[in-house]
PyMOL Python script that loads the backbone (N, CA, C, O; Angstrom):
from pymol import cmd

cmd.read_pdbstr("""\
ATOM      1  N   UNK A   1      67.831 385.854 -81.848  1.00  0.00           N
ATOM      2  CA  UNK A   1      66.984 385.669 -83.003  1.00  0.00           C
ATOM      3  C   UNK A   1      66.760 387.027 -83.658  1.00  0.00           C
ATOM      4  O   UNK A   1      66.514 387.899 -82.825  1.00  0.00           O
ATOM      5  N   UNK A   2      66.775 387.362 -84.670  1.00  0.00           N
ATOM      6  CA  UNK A   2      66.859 388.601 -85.442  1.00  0.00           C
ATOM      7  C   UNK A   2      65.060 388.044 -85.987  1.00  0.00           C
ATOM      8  O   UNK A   2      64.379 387.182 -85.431  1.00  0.00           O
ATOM      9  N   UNK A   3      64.656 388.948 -87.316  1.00  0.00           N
ATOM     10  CA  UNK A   3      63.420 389.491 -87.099  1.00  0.00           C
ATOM     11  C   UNK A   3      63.096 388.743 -88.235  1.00  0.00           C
ATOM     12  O   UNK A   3      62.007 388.859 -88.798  1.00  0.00           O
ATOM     13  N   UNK A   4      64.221 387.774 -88.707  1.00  0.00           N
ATOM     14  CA  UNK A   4      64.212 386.916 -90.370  1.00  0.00           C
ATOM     15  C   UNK A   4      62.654 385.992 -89.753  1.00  0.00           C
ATOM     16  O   UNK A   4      61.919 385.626 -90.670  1.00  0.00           O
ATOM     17  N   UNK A   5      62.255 385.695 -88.537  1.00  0.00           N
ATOM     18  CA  UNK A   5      61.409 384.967 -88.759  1.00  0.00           C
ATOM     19  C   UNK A   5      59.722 385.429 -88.938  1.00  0.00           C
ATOM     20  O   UNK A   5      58.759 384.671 -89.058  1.00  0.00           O
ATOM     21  N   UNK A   6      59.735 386.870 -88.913  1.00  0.00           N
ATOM     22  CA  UNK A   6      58.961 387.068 -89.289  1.00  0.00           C
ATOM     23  C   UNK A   6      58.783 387.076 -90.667  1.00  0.00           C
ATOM     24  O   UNK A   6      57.638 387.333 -91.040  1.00  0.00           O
ATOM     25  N   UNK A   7      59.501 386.892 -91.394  1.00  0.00           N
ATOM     26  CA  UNK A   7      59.530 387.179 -93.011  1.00  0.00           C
ATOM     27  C   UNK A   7      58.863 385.556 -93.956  1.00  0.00           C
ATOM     28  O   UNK A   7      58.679 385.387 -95.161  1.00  0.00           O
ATOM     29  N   UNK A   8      58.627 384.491 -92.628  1.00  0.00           N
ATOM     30  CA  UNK A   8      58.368 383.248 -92.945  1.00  0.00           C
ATOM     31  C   UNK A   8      57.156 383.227 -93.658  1.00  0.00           C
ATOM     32  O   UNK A   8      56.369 384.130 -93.378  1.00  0.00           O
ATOM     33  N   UNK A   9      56.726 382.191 -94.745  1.00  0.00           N
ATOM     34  CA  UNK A   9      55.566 382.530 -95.620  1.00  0.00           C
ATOM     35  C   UNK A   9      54.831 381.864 -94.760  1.00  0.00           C
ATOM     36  O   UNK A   9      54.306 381.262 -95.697  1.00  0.00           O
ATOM     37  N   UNK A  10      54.277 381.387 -93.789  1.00  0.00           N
ATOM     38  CA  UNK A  10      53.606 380.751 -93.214  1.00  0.00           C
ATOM     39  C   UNK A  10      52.962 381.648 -92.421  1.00  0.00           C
ATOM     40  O   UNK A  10      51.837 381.380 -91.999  1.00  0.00           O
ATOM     41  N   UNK A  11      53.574 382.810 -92.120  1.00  0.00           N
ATOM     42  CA  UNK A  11      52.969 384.504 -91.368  1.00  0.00           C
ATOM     43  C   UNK A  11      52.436 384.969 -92.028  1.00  0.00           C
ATOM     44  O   UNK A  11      51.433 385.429 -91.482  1.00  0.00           O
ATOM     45  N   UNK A  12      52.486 385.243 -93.335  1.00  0.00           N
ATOM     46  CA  UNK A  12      52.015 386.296 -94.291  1.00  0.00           C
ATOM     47  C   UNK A  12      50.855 386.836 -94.168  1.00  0.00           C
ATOM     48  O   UNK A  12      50.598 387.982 -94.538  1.00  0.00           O
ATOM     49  N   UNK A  13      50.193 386.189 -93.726  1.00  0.00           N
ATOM     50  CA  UNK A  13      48.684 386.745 -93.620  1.00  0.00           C
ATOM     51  C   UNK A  13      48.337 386.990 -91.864  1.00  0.00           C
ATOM     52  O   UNK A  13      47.263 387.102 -91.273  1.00  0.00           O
ATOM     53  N   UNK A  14      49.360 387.005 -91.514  1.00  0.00           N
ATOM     54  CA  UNK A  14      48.988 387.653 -89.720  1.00  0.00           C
ATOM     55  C   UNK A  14      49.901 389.011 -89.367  1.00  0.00           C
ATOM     56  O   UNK A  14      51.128 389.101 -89.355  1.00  0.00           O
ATOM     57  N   UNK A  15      49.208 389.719 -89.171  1.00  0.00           N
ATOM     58  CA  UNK A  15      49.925 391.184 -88.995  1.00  0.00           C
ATOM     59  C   UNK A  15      50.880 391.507 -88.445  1.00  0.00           C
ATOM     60  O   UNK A  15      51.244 391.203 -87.309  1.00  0.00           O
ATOM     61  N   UNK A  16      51.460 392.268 -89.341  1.00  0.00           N
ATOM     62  CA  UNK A  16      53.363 392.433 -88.525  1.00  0.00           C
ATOM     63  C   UNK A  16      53.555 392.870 -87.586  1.00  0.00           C
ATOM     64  O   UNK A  16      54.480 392.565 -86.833  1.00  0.00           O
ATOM     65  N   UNK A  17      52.046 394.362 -87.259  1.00  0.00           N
ATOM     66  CA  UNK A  17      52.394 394.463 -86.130  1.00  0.00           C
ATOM     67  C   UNK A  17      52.151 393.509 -84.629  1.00  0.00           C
ATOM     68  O   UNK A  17      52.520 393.765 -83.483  1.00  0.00           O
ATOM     69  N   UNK A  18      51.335 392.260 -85.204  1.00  0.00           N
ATOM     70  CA  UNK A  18      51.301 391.031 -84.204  1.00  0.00           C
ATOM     71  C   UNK A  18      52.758 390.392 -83.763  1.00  0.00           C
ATOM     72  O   UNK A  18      53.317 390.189 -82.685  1.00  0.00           O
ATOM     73  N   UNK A  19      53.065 390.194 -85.069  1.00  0.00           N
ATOM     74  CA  UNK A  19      54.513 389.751 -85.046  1.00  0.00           C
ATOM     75  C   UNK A  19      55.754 390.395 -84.291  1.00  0.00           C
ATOM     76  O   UNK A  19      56.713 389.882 -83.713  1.00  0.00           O
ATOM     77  N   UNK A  20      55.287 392.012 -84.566  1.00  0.00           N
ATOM     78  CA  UNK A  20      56.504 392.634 -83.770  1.00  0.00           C
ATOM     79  C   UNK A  20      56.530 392.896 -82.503  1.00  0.00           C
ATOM     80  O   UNK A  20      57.542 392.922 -81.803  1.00  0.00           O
ATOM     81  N   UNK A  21      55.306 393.122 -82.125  1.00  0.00           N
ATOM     82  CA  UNK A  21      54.505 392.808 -80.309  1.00  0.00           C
ATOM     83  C   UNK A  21      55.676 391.418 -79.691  1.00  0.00           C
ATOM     84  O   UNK A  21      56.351 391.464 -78.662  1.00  0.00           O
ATOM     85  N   UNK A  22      55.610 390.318 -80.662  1.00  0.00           N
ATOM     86  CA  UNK A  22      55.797 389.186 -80.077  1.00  0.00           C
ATOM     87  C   UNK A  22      57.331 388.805 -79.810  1.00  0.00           C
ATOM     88  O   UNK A  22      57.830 388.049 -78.976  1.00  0.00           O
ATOM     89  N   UNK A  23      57.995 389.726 -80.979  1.00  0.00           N
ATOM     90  CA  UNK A  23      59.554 389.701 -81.187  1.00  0.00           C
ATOM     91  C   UNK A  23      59.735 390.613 -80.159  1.00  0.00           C
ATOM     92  O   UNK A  23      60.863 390.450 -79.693  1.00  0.00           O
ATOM     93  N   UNK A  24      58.970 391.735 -79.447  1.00  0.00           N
ATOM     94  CA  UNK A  24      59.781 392.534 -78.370  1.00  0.00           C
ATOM     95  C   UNK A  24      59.645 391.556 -77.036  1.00  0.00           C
ATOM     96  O   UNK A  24      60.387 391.621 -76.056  1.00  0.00           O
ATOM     97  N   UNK A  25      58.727 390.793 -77.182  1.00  0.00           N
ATOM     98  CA  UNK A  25      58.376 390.395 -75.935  1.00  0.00           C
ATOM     99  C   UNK A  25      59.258 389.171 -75.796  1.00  0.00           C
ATOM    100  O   UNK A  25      59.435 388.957 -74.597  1.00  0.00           O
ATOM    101  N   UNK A  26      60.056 388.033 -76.773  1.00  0.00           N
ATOM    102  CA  UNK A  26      60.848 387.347 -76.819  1.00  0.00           C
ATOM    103  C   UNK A  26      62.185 388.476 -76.214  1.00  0.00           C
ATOM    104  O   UNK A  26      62.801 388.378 -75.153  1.00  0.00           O
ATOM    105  N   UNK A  27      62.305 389.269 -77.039  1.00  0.00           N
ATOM    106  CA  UNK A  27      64.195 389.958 -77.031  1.00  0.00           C
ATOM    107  C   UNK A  27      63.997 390.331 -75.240  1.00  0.00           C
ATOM    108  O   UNK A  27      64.903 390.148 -74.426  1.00  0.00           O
ATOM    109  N   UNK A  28      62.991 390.731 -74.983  1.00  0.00           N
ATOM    110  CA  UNK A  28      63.057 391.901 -73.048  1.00  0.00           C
ATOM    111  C   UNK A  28      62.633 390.435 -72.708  1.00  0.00           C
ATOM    112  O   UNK A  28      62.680 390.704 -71.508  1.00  0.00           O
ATOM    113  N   UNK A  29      62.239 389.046 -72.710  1.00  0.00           N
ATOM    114  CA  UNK A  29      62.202 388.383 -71.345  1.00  0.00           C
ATOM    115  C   UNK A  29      63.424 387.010 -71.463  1.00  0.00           C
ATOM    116  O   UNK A  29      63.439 386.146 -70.586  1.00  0.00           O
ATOM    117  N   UNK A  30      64.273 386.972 -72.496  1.00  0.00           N
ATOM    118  CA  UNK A  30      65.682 386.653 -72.501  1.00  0.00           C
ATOM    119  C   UNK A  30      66.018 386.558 -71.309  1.00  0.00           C
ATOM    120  O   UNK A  30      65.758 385.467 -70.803  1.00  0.00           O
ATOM    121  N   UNK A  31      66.621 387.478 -70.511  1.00  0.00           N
ATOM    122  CA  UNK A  31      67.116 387.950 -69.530  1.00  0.00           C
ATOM    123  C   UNK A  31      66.683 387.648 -68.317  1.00  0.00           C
ATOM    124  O   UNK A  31      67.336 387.690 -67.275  1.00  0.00           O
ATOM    125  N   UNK A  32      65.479 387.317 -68.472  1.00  0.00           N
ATOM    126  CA  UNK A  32      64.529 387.469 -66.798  1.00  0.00           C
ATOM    127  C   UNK A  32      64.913 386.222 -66.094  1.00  0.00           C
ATOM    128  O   UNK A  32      64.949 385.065 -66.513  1.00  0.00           O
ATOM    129  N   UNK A  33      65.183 386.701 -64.969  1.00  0.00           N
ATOM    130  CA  UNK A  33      64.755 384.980 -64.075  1.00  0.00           C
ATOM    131  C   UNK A  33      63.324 384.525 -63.900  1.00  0.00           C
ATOM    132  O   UNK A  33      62.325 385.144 -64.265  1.00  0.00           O
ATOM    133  N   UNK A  34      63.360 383.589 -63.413  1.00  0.00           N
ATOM    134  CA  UNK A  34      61.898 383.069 -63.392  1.00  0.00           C
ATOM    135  C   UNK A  34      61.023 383.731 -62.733  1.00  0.00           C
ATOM    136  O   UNK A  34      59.858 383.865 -63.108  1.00  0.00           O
ATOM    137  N   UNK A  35      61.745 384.453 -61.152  1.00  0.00           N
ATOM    138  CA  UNK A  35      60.287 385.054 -60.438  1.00  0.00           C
ATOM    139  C   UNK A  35      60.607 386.387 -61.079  1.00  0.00           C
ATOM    140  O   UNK A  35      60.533 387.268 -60.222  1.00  0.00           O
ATOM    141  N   UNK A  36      60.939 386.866 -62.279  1.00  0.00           N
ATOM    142  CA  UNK A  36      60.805 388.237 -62.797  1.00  0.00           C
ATOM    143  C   UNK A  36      59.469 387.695 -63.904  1.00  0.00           C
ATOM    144  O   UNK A  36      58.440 388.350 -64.068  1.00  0.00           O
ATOM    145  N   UNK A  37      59.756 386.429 -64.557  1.00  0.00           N
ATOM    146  CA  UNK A  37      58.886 386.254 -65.838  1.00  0.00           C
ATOM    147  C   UNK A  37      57.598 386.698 -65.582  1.00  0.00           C
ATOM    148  O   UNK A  37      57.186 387.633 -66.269  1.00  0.00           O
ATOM    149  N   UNK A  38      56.643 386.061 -64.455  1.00  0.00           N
ATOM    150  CA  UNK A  38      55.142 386.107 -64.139  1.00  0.00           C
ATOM    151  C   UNK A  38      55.285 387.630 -64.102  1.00  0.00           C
ATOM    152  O   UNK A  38      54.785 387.982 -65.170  1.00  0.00           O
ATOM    153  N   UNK A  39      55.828 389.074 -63.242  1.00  0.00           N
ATOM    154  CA  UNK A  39      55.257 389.915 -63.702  1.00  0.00           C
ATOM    155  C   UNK A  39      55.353 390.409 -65.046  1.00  0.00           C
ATOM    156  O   UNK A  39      54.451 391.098 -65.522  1.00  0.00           O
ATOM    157  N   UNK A  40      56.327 390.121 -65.654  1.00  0.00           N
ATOM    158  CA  UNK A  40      56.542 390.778 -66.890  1.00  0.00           C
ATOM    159  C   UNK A  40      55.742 390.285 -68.251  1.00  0.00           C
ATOM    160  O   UNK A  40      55.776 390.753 -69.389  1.00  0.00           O
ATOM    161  N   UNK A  41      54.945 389.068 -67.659  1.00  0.00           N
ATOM    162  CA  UNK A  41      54.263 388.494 -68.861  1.00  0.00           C
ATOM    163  C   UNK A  41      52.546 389.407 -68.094  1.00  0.00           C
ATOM    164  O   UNK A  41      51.950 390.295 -68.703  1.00  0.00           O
ATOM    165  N   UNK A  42      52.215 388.981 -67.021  1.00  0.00           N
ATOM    166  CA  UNK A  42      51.252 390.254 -66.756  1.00  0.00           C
ATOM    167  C   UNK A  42      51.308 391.524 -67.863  1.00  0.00           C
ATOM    168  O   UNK A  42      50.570 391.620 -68.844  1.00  0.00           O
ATOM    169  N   UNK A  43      52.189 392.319 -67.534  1.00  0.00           N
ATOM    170  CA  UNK A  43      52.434 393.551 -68.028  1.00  0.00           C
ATOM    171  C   UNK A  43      52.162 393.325 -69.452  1.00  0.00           C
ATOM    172  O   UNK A  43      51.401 394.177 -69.912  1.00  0.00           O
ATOM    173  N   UNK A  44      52.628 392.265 -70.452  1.00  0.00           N
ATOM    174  CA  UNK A  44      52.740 392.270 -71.284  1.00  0.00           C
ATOM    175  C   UNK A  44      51.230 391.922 -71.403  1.00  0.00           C
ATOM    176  O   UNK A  44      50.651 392.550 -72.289  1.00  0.00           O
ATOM    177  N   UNK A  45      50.503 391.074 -70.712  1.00  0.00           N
ATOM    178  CA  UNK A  45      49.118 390.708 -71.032  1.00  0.00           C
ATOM    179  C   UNK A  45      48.326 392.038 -71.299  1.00  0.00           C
ATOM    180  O   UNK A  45      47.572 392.323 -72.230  1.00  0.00           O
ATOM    181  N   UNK A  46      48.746 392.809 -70.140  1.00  0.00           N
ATOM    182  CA  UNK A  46      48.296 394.392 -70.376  1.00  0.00           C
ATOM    183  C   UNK A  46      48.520 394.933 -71.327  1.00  0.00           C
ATOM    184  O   UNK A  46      47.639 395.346 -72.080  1.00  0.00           O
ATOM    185  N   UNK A  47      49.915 395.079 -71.550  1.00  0.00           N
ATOM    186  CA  UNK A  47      50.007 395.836 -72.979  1.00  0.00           C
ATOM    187  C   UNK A  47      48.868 395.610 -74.330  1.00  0.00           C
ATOM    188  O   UNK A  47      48.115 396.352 -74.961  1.00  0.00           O
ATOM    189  N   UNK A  48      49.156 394.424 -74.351  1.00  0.00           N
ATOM    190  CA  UNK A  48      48.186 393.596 -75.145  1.00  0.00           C
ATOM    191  C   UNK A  48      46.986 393.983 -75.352  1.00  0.00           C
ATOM    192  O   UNK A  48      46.375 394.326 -76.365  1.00  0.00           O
ATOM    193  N   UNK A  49      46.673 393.870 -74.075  1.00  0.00           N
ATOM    194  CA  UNK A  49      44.793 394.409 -74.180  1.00  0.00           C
ATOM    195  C   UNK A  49      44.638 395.817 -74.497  1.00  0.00           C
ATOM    196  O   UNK A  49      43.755 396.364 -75.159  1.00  0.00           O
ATOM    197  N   UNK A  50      45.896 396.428 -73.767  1.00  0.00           N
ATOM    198  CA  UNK A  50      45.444 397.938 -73.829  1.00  0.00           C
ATOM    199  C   UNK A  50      45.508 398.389 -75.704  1.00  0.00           C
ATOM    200  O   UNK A  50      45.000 399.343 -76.292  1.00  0.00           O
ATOM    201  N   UNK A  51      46.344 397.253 -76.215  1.00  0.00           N
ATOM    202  CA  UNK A  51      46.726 397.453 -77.918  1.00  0.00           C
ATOM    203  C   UNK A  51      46.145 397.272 -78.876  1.00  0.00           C
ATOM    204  O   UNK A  51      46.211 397.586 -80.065  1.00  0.00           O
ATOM    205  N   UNK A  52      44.939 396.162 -77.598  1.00  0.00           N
ATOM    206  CA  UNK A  52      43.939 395.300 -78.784  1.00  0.00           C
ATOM    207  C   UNK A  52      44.745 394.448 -79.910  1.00  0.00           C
ATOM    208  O   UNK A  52      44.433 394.512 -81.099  1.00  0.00           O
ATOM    209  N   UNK A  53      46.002 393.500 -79.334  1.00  0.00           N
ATOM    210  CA  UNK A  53      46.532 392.405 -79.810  1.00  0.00           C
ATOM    211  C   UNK A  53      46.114 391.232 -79.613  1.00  0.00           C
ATOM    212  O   UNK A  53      46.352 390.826 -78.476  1.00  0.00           O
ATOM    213  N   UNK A  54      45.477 390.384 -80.410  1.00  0.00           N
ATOM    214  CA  UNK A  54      44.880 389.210 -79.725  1.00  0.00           C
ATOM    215  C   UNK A  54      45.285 388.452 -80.949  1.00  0.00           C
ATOM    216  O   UNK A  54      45.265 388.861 -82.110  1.00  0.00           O
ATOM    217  N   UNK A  55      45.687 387.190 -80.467  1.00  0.00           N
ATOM    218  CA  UNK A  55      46.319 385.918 -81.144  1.00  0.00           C
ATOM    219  C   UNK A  55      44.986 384.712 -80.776  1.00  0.00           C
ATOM    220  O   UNK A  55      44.472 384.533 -79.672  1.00  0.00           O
ATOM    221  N   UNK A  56      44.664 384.023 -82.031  1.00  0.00           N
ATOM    222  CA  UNK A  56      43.521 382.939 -81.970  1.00  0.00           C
ATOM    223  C   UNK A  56      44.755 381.836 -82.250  1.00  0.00           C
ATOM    224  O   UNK A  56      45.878 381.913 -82.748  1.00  0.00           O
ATOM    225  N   UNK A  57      43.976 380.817 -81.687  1.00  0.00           N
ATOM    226  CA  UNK A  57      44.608 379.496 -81.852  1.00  0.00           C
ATOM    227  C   UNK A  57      45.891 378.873 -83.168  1.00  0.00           C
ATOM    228  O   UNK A  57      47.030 378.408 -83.224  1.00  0.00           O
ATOM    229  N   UNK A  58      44.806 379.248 -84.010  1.00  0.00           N
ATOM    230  CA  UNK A  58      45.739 378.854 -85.147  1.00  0.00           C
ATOM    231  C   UNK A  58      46.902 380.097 -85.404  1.00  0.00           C
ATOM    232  O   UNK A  58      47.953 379.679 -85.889  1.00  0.00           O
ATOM    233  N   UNK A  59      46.862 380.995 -85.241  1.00  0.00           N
ATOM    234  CA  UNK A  59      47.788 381.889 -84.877  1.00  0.00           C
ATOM    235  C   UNK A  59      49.241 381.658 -84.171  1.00  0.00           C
ATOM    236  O   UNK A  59      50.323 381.701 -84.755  1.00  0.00           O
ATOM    237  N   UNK A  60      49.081 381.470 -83.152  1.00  0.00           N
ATOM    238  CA  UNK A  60      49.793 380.925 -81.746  1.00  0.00           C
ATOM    239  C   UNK A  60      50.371 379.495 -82.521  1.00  0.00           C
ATOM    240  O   UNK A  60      51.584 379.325 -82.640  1.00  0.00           O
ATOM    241  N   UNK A  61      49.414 378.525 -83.016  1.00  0.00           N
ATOM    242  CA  UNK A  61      50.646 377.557 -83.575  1.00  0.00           C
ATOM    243  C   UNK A  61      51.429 377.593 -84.642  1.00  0.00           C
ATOM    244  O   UNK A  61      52.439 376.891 -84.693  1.00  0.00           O
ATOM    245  N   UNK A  62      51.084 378.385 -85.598  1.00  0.00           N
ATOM    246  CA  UNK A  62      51.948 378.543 -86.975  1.00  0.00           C
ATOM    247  C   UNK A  62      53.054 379.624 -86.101  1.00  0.00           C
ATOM    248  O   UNK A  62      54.244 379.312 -86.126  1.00  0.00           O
ATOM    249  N   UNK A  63      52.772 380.482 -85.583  1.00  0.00           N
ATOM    250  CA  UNK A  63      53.780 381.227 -85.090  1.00  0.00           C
ATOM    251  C   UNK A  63      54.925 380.817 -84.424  1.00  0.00           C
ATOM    252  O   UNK A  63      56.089 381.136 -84.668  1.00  0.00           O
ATOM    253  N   UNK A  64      54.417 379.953 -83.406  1.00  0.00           N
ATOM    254  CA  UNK A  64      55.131 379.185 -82.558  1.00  0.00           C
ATOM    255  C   UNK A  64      56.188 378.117 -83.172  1.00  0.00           C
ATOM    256  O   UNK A  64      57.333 378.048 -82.726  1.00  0.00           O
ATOM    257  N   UNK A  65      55.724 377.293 -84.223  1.00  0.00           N
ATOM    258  CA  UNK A  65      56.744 376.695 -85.105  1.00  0.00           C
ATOM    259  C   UNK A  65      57.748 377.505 -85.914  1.00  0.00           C
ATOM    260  O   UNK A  65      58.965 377.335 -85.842  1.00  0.00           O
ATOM    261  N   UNK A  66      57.044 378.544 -86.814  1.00  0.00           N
ATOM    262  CA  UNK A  66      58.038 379.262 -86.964  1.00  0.00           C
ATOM    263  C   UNK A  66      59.488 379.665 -85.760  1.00  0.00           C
ATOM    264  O   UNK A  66      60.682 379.395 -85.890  1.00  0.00           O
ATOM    265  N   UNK A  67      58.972 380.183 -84.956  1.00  0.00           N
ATOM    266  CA  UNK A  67      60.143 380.793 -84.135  1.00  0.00           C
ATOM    267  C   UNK A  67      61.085 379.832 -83.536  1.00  0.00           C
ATOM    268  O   UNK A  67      62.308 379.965 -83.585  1.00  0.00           O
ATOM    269  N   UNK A  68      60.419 378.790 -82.929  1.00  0.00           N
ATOM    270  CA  UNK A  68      60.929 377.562 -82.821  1.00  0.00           C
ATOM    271  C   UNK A  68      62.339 377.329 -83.990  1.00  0.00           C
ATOM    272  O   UNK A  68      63.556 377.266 -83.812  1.00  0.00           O
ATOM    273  N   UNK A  69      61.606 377.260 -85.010  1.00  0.00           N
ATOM    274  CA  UNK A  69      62.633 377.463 -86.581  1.00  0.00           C
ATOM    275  C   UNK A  69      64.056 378.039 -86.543  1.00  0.00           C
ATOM    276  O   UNK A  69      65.024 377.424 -86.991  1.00  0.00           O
ATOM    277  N   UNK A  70      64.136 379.444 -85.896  1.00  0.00           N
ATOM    278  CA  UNK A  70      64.353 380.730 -85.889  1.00  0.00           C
ATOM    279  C   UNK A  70      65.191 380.526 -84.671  1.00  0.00           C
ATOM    280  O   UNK A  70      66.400 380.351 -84.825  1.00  0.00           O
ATOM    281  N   UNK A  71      64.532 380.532 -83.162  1.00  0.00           N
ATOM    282  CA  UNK A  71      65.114 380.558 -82.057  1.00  0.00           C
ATOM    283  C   UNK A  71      66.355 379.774 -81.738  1.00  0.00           C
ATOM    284  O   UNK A  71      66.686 378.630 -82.050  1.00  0.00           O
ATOM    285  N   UNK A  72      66.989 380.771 -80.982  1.00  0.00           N
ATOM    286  CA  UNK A  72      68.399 380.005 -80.066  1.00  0.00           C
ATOM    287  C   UNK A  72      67.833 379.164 -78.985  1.00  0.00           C
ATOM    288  O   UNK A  72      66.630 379.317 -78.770  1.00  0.00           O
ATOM    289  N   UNK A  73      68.414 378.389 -78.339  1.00  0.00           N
ATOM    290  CA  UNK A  73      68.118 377.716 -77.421  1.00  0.00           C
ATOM    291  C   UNK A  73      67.501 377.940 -75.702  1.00  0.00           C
ATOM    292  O   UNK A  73      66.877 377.156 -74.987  1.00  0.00           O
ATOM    293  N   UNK A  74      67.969 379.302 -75.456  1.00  0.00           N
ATOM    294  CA  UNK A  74      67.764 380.215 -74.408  1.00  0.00           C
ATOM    295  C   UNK A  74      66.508 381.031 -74.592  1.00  0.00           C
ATOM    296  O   UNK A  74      65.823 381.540 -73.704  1.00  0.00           O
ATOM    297  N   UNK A  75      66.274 381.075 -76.241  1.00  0.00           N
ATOM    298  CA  UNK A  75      64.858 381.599 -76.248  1.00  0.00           C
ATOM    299  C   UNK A  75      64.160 380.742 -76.630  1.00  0.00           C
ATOM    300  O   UNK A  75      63.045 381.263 -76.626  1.00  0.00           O
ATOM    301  N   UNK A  76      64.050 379.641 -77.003  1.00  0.00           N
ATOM    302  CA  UNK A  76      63.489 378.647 -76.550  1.00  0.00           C
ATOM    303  C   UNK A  76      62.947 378.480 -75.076  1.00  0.00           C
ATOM    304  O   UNK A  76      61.725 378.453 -74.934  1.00  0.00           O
ATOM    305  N   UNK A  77      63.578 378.393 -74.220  1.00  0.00           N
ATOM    306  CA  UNK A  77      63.380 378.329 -72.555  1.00  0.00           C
ATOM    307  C   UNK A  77      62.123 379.223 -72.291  1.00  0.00           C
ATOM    308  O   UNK A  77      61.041 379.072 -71.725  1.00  0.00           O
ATOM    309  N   UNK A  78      62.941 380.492 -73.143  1.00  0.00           N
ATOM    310  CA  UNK A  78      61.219 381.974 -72.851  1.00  0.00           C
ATOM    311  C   UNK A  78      60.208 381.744 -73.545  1.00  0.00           C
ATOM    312  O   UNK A  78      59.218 382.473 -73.469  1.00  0.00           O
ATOM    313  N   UNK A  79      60.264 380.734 -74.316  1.00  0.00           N
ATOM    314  CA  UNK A  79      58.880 380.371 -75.591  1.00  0.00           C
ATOM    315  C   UNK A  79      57.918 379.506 -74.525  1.00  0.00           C
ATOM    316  O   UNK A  79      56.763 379.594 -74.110  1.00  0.00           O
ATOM    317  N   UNK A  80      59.212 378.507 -74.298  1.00  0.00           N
ATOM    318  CA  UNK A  80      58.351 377.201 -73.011  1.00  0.00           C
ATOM    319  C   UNK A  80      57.510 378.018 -72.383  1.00  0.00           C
ATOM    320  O   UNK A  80      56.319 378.162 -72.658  1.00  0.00           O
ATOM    321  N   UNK A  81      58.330 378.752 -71.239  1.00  0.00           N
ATOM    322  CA  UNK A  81      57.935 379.764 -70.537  1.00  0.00           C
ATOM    323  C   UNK A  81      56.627 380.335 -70.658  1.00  0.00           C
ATOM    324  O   UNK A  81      55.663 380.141 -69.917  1.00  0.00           O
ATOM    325  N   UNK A  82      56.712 381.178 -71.841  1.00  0.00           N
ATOM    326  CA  UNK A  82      55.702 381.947 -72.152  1.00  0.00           C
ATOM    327  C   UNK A  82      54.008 381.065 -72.481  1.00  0.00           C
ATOM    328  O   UNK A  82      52.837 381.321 -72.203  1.00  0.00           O
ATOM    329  N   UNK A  83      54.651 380.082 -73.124  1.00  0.00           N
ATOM    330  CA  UNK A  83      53.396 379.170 -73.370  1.00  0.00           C
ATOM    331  C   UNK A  83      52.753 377.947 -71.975  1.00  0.00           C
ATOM    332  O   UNK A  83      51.787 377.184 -71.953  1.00  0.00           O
ATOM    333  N   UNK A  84      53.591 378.190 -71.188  1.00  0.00           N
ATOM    334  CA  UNK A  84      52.955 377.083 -70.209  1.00  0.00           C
ATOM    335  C   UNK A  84      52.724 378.053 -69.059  1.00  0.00           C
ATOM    336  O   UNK A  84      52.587 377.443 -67.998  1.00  0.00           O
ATOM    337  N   UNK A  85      52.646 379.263 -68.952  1.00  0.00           N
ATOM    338  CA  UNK A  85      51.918 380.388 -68.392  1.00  0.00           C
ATOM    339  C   UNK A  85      50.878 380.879 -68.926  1.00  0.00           C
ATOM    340  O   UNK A  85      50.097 381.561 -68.262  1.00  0.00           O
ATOM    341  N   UNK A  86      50.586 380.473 -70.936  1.00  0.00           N
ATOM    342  CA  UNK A  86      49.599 380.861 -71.267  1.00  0.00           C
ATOM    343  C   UNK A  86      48.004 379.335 -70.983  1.00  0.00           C
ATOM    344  O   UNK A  86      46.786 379.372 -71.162  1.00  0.00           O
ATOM    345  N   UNK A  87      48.817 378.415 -70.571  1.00  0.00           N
ATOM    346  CA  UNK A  87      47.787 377.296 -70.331  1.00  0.00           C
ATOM    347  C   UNK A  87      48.030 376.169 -71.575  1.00  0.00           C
ATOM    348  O   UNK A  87      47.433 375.093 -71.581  1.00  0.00           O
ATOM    349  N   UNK A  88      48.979 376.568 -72.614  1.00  0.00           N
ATOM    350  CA  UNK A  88      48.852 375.677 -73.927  1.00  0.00           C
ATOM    351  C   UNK A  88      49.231 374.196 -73.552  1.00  0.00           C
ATOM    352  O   UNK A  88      49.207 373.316 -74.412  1.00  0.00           O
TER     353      UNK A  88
END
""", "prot")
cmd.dss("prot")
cmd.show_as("cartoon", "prot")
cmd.util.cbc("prot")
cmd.orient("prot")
């Protein structure tokens, strides 16, 4: 997935640098196997806090459709992933 989905008008008003937090964290957990994901989404929870990145509800779903939009099928898998570790 290249970075066209941030350019979606449905983002416009949520910060790029939210957006680009979220595109690194899709491209680095591609790759992971499953017992790599849980620490690396930790870490990333960290990053997060330490960045003061925080995503509210309605956030998380306009985003989430977008990329959905956007995503290959394999990052798809890391979206699942990522969201049924976040409790959604």
């Amino acid at each position: 997935m290249t970075d066209n989905w941030m350019d979606d008008p449905s983002l416009a008003d949520i910060d790029r640098g939210k957006l680009a937090f979220l595109q690194s964290l899709i491209f680095e957990s591609r790759s992971l196997s499953r017992e790599q994901m849980l620490p690396f989404l930790m870490a990333a929870v960290r990053k997060s806090k330490d960045s003061r990145i925080a995503f509210d509800g309605g956030e998380v779903k306009r985003i989430t459709s977008v990329i959905r939009k956007y995503a290959a099928p394999e990052e798809l898998e890391s979206l699942d992933s990522l969201l049924r570790l976040r409790g959604r």
